[in-house]
N, C-alpha and C positions, 0 to 999 in steps of 0.2 A: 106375400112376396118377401123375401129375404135380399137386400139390395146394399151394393157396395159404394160407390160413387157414379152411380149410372144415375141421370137425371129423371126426376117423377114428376111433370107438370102437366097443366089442362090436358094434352097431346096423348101421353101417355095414361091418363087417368078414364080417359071421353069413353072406352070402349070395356073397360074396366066394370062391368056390371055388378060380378059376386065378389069384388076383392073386398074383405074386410079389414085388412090389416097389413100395414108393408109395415119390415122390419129392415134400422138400417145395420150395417152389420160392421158395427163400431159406433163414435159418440157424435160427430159432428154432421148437423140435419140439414146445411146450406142447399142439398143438392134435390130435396125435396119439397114440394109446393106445399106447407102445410095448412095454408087457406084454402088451398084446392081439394086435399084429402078432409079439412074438414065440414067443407059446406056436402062432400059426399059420405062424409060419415064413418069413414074410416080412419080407422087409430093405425099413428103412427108411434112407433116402438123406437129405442135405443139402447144403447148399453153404457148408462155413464161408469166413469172411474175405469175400468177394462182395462184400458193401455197404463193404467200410471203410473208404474214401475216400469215398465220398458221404455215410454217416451220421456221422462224423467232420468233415467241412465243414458237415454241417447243424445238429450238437453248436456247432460256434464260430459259425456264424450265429445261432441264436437267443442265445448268450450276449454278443454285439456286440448282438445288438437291443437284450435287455432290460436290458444296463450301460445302456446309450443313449437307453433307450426311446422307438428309434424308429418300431413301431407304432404307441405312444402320440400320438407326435406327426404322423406321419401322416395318423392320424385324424380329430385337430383340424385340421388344414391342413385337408381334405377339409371339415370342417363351419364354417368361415369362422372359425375363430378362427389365429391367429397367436403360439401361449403360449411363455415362457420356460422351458422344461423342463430338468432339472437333470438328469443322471445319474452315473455313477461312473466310473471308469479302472479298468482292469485290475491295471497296471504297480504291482509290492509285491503284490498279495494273493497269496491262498493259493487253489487249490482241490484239491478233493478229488476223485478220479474212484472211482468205488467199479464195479471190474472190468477188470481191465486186459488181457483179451484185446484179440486183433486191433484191433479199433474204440476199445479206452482207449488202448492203445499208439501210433495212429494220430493221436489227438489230442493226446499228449503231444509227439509229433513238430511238430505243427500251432503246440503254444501258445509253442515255444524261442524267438522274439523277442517276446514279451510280459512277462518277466521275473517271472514269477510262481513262488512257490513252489506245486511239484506232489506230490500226496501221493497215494499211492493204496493200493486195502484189494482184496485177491483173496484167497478162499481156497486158488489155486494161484498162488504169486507167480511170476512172470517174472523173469530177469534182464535181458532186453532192456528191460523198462521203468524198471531201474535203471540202465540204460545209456544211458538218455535221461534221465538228470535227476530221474526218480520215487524219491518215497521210499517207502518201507513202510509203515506204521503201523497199527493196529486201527483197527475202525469206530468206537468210540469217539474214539478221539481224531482221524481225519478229523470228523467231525461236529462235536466242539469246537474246531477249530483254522481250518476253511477257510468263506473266504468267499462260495466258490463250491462246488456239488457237480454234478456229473454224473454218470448214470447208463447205467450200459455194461454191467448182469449181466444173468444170464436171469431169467427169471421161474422161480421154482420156490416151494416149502416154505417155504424157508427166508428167501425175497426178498419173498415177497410182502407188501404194507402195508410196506413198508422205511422206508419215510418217511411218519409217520405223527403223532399229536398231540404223543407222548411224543418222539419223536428230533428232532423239531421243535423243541421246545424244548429239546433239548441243542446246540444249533444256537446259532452267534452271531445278535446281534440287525442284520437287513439281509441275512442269506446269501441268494444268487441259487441256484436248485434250475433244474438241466436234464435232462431227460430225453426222451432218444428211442431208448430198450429200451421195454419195455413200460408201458401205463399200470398195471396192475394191480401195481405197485412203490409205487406213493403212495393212501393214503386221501385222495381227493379235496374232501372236506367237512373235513377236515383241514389239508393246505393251503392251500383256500379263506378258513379261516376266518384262517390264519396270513398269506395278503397282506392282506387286509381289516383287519387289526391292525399291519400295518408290521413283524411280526416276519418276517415274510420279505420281501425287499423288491422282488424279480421271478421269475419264472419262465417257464422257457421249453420249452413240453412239446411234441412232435411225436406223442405218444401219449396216446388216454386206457386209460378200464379198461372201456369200452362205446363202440364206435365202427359205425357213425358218430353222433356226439358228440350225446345225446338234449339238449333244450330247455331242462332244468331242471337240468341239470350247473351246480355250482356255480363252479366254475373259468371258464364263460363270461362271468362277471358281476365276474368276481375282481378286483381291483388290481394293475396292472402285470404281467399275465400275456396270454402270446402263446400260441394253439393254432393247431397248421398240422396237417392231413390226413393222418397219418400219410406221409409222405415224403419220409423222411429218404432213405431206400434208391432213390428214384428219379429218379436222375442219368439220362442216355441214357448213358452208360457203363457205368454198375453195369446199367442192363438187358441190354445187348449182352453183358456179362458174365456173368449170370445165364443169358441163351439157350444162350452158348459152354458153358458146365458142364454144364448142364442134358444136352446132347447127350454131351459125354464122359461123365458119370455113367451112361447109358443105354448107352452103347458099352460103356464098361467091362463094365455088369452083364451086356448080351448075352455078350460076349468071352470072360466066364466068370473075369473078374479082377476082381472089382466096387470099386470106392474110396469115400470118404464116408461108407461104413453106419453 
């Protein structure tokens, strides 16, 4: 089985006799029981790295928008006004990338002519991202230090609500928050409440925590916050790439050399 974000647990597995192999089709495995597939024996597949170039360009597009806020002003243009809109410069600040796999290492390659100080928190640190300029530091002190944060981990245990009333508030007063990992990283009425108060002063999410995005999400309504469809990951390259793996992953498993698991 080749699977997107459709859920695989006991429910779906129970009837599952000859499946040998579900493959998800992109990097992030939350939506799959993988104690379940392996007490039955089947390998589950993915495709790390895929998106990193696409969800890493769409990491600095939403944070060019919301320095700039220029959906904001968009908008207005569209509804006949003409406003003097103020935004911020990059150039000196600080941001924090909290995850420096593939996609944070990717954007720290992205942000080297903008002159900012890059900090980042993994609990498996890389030295290739100190090799580009990143520095180390605890989540505490990314969170009091940078002006900017992005979000680049998985969602698990440990991540989930990451950003949340309380770390918000250990946050400078203006930090820009971007996120397109998952939404279920941010308590969303938490955030919410933190644009609508100026302590936070944009955000830029390509994810929520409930998609597609229900009516009464408070983040629709927020202050200086940009929501895009989840598609970060959907370049025409990153799909042609996606298809390419997809096939070898399946070659492999036939071949009886399987990779990815």
């Amino acid at each position: 089985i080749v699977v997107g974000m459709d859920s695989f647990g006991e429910e779906e597995f129970a009837g599952a006799e000859n499946l040998k192999v579900i493959m998800k089709y992109g990097v992030g495995l939350e939506n799959i029981d993988r104690d379940c597939a392996d007490r039955r024996g089947i390998q589950v597949k993915n495709m790390p790295g895929v998106n990193r170039e696409a969800v890493a360009g769409m990491a600095l597009s939403l944070l060019l928008c919301a320095a700039r806020r220029v959906a904001e002003g968009d908008r207005m243009v569209r509804g006949g006004r003409w406003p003097r809109l103020t935004g911020t410069s990059l150039k000196g600040k600080t941001i924090g990338i909290v995850g420096t796999g593939v996609i944070g290492r990717t954007l720290t390659a992205y942000l080297a002519g903008f002159h900012m100080t890059i900090l980042g928190y993994d609990m498996f640190p890389n030295a290739e991202f100190e090799n580009l300029g990143g520095i180390y530091v605890s989540l505490d002190e990314l969170l009091a230090q940078s002006d900017v944060i992005s979000l680049h981990c998985p969602l698990s245990a440990q991540t989930e609500g990451l950003i949340n009333r309380k770390t918000i508030a250990a946050m400078k007063d203006g930090v820009i928050i971007i996120n397109t990992a998952r939404g279920q990283l941010i308590r969303e009425h938490d955030l919410a409440e933190a644009l609508n108060s100026g302590k936070v002063y944009a955000a830029g999410l390509d994810v929520l925590a409930e998609e597609p995005a229900r009516s009464d999400n408070p983040l629709l309504a927020a202050r200086n916050c940009i929501v895009t469809p989840h598609i970060a990951w959907a370049s025409r390259e990153s799909r042609k790439r996606l298809m390419d793996i997809a096939v070898e992953n399946l070659q492999a498993f036939v071949g009886g050399a399987p990779v990815n698991v």
